[in-house]
Structure formats: C-alpha cells, structure tokens
N, C-alpha and C positions, 0 to 999 in steps of 0.2 A: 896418386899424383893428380896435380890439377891441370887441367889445360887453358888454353884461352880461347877456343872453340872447337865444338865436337859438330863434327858434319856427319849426319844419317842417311847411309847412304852411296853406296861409292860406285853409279854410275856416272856417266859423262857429265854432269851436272854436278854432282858430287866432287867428284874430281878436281873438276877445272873451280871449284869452290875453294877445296884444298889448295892447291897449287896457288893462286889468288893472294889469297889472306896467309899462306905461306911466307909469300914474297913480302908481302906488308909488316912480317916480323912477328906473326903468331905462333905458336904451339899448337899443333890443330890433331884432331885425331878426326878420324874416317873409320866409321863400325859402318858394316856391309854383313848382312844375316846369308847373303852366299858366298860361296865358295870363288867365287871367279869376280875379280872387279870388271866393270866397263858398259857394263849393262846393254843396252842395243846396240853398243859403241865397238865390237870388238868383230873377231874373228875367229872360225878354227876348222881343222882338216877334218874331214868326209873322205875315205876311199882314194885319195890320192886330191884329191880337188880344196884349195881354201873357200870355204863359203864366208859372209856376213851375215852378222844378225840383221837380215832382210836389206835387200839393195838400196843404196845412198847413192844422193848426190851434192855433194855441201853445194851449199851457195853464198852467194856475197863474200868471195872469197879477195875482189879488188878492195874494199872498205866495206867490212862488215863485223858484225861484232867475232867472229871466230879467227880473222884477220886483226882486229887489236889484241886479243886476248894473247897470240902466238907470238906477237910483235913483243910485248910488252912482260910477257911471262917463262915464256918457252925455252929455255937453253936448246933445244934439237925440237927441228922444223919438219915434219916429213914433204916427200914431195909432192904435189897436185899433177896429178896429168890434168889437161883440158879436154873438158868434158864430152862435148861434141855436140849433136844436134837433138832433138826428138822429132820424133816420127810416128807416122799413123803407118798401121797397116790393116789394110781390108781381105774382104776375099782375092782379090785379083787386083789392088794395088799397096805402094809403101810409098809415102811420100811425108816432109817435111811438115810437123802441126805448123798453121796457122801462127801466126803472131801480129802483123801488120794489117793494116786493114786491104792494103793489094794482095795480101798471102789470103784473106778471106773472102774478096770479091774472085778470086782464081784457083778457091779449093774446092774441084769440082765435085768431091765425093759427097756433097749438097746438093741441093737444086737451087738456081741462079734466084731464083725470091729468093729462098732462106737466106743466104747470104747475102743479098740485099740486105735486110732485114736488119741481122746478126750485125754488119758493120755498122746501120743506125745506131743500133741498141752500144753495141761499144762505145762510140762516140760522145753516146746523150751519157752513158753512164762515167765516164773518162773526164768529162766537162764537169758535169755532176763535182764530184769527187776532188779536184783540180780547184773548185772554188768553193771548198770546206763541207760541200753536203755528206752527211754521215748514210755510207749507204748498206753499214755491217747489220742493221737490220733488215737489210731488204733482199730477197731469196734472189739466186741466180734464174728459177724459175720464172718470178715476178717480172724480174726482168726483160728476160727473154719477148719478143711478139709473137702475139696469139698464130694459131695453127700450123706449125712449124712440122716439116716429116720427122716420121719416127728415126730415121737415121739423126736428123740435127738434134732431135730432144737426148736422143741416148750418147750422142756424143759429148754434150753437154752436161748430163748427166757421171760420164766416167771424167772427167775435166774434177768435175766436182768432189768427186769421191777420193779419188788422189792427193785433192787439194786440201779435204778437210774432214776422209773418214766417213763421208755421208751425202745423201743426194744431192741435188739442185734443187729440192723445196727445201733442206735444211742446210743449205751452204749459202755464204752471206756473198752478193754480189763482191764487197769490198775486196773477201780474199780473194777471186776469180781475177782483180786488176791486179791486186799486188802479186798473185803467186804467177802469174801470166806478165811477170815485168812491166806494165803499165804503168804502176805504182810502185817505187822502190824506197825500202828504206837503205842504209848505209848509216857506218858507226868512226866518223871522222876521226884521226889524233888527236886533233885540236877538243873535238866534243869529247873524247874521253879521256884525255887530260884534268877540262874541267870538269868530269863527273871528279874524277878520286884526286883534287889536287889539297892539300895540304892547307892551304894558307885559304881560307875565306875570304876575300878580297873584296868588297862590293866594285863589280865593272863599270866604268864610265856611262853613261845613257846615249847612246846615239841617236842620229840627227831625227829617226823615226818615232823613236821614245819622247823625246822633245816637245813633239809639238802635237801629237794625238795621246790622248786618256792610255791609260796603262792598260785598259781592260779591252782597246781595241788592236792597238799594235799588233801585238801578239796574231789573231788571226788573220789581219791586211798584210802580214809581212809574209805568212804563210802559202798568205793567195798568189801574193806577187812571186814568191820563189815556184809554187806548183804551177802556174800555166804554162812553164816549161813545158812540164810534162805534156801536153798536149804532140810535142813533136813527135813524141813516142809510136804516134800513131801509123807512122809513115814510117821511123827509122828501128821499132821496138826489135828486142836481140832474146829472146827466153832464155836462151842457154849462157847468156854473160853475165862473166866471173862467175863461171863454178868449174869444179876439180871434180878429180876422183883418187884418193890418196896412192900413191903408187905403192904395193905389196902390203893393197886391204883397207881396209878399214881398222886392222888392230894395228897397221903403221902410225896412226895417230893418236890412239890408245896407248901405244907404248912413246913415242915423243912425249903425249905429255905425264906417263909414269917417271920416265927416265930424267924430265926436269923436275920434279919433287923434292924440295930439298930434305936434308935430316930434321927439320922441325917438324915434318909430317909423319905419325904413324899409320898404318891400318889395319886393323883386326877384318879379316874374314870371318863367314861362318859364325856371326857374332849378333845377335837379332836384339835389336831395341825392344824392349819392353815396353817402357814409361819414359815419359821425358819429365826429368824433374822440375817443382819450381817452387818458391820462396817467396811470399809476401808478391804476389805477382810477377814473379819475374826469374826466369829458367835459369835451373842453377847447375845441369847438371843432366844424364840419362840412369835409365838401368838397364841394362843387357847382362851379360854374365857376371858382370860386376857393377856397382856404384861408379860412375866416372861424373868427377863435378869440372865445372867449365865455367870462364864469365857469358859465353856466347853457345848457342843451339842453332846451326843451321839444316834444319829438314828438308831433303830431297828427295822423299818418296811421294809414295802418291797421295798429296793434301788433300785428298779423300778419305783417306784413314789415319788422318792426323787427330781427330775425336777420338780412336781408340787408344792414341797415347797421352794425349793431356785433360787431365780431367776440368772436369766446369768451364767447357770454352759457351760462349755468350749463344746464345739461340742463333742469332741472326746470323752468327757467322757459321756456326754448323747449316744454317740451311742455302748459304752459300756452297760449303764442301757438296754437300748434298746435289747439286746443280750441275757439278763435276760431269762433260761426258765422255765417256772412255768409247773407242773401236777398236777390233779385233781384227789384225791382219794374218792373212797367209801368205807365205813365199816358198816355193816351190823350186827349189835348186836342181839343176838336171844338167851332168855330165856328157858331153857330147863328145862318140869318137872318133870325129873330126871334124874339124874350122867348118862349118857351114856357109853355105853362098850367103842363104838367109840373113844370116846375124853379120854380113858384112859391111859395120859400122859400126864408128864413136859413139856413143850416146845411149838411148833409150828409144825403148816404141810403145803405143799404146794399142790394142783392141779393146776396140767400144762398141763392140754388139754384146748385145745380150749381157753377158757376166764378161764385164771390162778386167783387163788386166792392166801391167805395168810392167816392160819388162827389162833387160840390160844383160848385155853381154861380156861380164866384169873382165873376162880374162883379153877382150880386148884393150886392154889397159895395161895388162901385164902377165905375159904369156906364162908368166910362173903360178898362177893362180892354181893351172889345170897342168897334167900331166903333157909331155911335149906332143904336139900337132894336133892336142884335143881341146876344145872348150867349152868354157864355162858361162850359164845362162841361169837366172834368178829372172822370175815371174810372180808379182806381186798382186795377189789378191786380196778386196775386202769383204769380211765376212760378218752375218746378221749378229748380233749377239746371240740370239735366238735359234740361232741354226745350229743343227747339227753338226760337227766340226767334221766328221769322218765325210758326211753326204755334199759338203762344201769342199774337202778335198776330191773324192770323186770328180765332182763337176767342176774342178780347178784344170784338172788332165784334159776331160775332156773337151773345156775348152781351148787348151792347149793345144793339141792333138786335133783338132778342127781347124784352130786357125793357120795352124803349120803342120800339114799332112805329115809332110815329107820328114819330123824333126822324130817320129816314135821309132824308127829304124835306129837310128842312133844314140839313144840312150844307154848309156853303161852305169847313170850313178842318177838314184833321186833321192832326194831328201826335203822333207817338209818342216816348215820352221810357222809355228800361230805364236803371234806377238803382240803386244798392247805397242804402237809404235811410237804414238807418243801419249803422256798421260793426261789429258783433253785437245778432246776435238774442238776445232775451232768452228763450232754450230752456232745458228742462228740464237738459241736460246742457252746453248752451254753457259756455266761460269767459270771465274778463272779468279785464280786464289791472289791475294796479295803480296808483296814480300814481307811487307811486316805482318804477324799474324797479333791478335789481340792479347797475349802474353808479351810483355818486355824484353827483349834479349833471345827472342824466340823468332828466327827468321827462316822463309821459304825459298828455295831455288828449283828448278826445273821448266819442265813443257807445260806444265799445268798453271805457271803464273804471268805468262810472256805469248802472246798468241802471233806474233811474228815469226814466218819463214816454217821452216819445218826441221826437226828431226835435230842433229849435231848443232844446227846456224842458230836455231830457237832456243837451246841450251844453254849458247855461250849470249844472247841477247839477255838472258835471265840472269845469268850469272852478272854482265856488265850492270843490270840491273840491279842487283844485289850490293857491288861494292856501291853504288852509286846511292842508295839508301843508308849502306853501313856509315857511307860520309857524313851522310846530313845528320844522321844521328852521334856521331862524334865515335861510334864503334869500329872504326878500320884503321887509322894512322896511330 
C-alpha cells in the first residue's frame, strides 16, 4: 500500500504531525521502533503513584502554537489547571523567583549591589533586544556585571540550566528574556490561518510598505511593535498562560490519540531502517517492510538522520553533527502525606550547588497519588560525562539536604534519565531545518524550532512544518 506520508516517529511531534496532515486529507502512517507511543509526552503507574516522563509545564497556552494546534485539530481538549507560581527555596527561606525588576531590587536572598546590578543588566539587555539587537550569541554570563556573589552567579547559573540544559557560559542571554517572559512569542488565528491557507492571494501593501524600501519595513515595524515590551519590566508575569494537564501528562497524549482519524495508522515496535529515495527525492522507508509514500516526515533525532539517508551533502551532515543533546534526571518520590513543604501550585527551584527543579504534580490532581499522599518529581541535569549512578546518589542527597524533613516520608522513588528535548538551545548548538536537502524529505521536533521548551516547542515545529508543506504546495 501507498501512502501520502509516513511520519518516523510517533512522539509528540510525530503525532501532532499525524493528526495535522491527517486533517488535511492525507493517508499517513506513523512507524515508532517502541513499543509505547508518546515519547516524553506520556504517563504511567509506579507503586500506586502516576508519574510523567519528567515534570512539565506547557506554556503559551493563551496564544501559542499548542493552543492553535488543539483549536484547529483536536476533536477532545484535555483540561489545563493553572499553573501557579515559581519559587525559590533556600536553607531557611521560600519565596516567589524574581520576575520584575521591583521583585529583583526586593529579593533579598542577594546582596543589595547585586541586584542593583542584575536590574541594570536586564534592562540594558530588554532594550537591547526590544530594538532588534541579536543577543542569542551572547552568554548570560557575559552578560551578567563583573564580581557578583557566589549565591547570584549559581543562581544564574541554575536559571540557565533549566532553560537550556547547560550553564550561563553556554546559555544565550536571548533565551534567559524569552524563557523569563520578557520576550514572548505567541502563534495568533489570524498568523496561522495565513501560514496553511489555501488560496495564495498576494495581501494589499500597507501604508508602512508604501512608503519605505521593502527591505526596511519589515524590521522598523518590528521595533515599533517590540518596545512595548519594555513595560514588561514593571508588569512581567513568568507563569502566564501556562497549565498543567488535568490527570497527567498522558491526558494530552491521549486527546490528541483519540482525535486521530481512520486515515491515520501506526505500527509500533517497528524501527526504520532506511529512508528511501528516487532521483533525489524520498519515496518511501524500510523498517520491517518496504512502505512507499509521496511524503517522509522525520521526527527523531536529526542527528542520526545520516545513518538513514545515504549521500546527504557534507555541509549539512556537519550541521546534524553540531546537534547538542542533555541528559536529564528526574527523581519521582511518593510522600505518605501532603507535606507543609510542598504547599503550593507551581514549582520551586534550589540553586545551590547541584540545582534542581521541582513540582508537586499531585497538587493539581489529588488522583495522581494514592489518597492523602503525594506526589513530588525533582528535576535534575546531568554531565554527559558523568556517571549516571554517582549523579543519582548526589540527586538524593541533594534532595534530602534541601528538605531535611521530606526522607521520613518516602514510601515510593523512582528515577527516570531522559534526553528532554533533542537540542539544547546553546550558544553554539545547531538546529536542523524543516526542509532537509532531499526533496519530499521533511523534519519536525525539538531539534528544528528552538522556541519554548518541551510539548510548546514541539507543537511550534510542527506549525512550522505545515507552514513549509504550504509554500511548497505539499499539504492542501
């Protein structure tokens, strides 16, 4: 049988690929070499307790690209609780991260210079930024003013690592504005309307097009929309619009399984071999059998897209090559009861020493964990280079340091090491294309969309995708 696109692959990016070009009136198939679809996207029982493939928290859930994608695709919605706040916690305090620049001139767990300092440096970098300066090359370190205490540097530091897998010499000031809401993007009706509309229409010019050079427009119109953003600086919200699916993470996993229509199949346990191709241009895979297709869309890791197509062009292999991956732990631990501690919506961070990330899922929905116990996921990142076993050890104990009180009450742990998403968004990472140098040969995932993080970055890629398939006449 033929299809009209085989998608490689059936995590969350996979998926929502499926489902997509489903809707568009393809025949699509979905080959996944495991046994379980969903990939970091799902959920499952532990000892009485639902865990996640490592703690989430979507974002850009008012206008964002996983907010069009449900609108536009989705037969069944799951629900969002709201999310709640983030918070720091130290030896001897818990309070609310930073976001405005009065929340950083008033977060005393600094010294009154640093945060001086720190609200300069946001500001010059927010202005920066607001009037088109490109600042994704430039380290959060860099940024930073000279001789700052070890508490501001390490906090800055885990800021960092959360945000992109890796320190503040290798994390681009850019993402510290965007992922710190400074800098937001959003994926309007109206904008993705016209990515996938139908009819090519050339739009009228307006009055800005008119009257300056075409090759300026575009970035004065940009400037004039961004120094909004400056108010951010006084009214900025970190936690606006974001959710946390109501029963998990495989709530949303399964919405969007259960709007699949019957044009969609999926083989599990079904491992791509080769991807085929003809006179330049993919015609087809092999896994356990020959499947020919007009359309390949690849959603692993475009890192090991050379070992399925042969003869791709130098330059672009030593792009894949550039590919960089981080290795997270998350540390699931059943508590046998509600904790004072963990009393709150949201997430916390410890940023001494070996930072974590952590979240108290079952306060979002008491069914997560057995009745009057719950549930707590503690995210840590780990070297490539490090021993995974001696990284668990000193995961606990930094656990177990920052919250004395939480090792009496453990009845359930469980460790989960993940690639969280497949490129880090580093100073010198690369990040693959959708169109790859074969014809009819396209990418979707984390690895081609460096916006947002995790499930948000997924569905940015994917809008991305149909919005490529347009211009190439490949989706209607």
């Amino acid at each position: 049988m033929k299809y009209d696109v085989i998608v490689v692959g059936a995590g969350i990016s996979g998926l929502l690929t499926a489902l997509t070009l489903s809707k568009h009136g393809k025949k699509v198939l979905v080959l996944e070499k495991m046994h379980d679809v969903g990939g970091n996207c799902n959920s499952y029982s532990v000892d009485g307790y639902q865990v996640d493939t490592g703690p989430h928290a979507i974002t850009h859930l008012a206008e964002g690209p996983l907010r069009r994608l449900m609108d536009n695709y989705f037969d069944y919605q799951p629900v969002f609780e709201n999310y709640g706040h983030y918070y720091v916690r130290t030896e001897d305090r818990f309070l609310k991260v930073p976001s405005t620049i009065k929340d950083f001139v008033t977060f005393d767990v600094f010294p009154r210079l640093d945060r001086l300092a720190i609200t300069q440096s946001i500001t010059k970098a927010l202005t920066l930024s607001s009037f088109g300066v490109d600042l994704s090359k430039q380290s959060v370190y860099e940024s930073l003013p000279a001789n700052l205490s070890k508490e501001t540097y390490e906090f800055a530091d885990a800021i960092s690592y959360f945000l992109s897998g890796r320190s503040m010499h290798e994390t681009s000031t850019q993402r510290v504005l965007a992922g710190s809401s400074f800098v937001r993007d959003s994926v309007t009706q109206e904008q993705f309307e016209e990515f996938i509309k139908e009819e090519k229409v050339p739009r009228p010019e307006s009055i800005l097009q008119s009257v300056l050079p075409s090759n300026l427009h575009t970035s004065l119109h940009s400037r004039i929309n961004n120094v909004s953003s400056l108010g951010r600086l006084a009214t900025n919200k970190v936690h606006i619009s974001q959710g946390y699916p109501r029963k998990g993470l495989k709530s949303l996993l399964n919405a969007l399984l259960y709007s699949l229509p019957s044009s969609v199949e999926i083989k599990t346990g079904c491992k791509v071999e080769r991807i085929l191709t003809k006179d330049g241009k993919a015609c087809g895979v092999e896994a356990d059998d020959l499947y020919k297709c007009d359309l390949v869309v690849y959603t692993g890791f475009a890192s090991s897209l050379g070992q399925l197509v042969d003869d791709l062009p130098t330059s672009y292999g030593e792009i894949l090559d550039g590919i960089v991956h981080s290795k997270s732990l998350t540390v699931w631990l059943g508590l046998d009861r509600i904790m004072d501690e963990f009393n709150y919506m949201g997430s916390e961070i410890w940023f001494k020493d070996t930072p974590y990330w952590a979240m108290p899922i079952s306060n979002y929905d008491a069914s997560l964990a057995p009745k009057d116990k719950q549930l707590v996921g503690f995210a840590f990142f780990l070297d490539e280079n490090e021993d995974e076993g001696k990284g668990i050890k000193n995961a606990y104990e930094t656990i177990y340091s920052a919250i004395p009180s939480i090792q009496d009450h453990v009845e359930m742990n469980h460790d989960q090491i993940l690639v969280p998403e497949k490129a880090a968004v580093t100073l010198d990472g690369k990040f693959a294309d959708i169109r790859s140098p074969v014809k009819n040969l396209y990418i979707a995932g984390t690895d081609t969309d460096k916006r947002s993080m995790g499930v948000t970055r997924a569905a940015y890629s994917v809008i991305e995708l149909l919005k490529v398939l347009n211009e190439d006449d490949n989706l209607h």
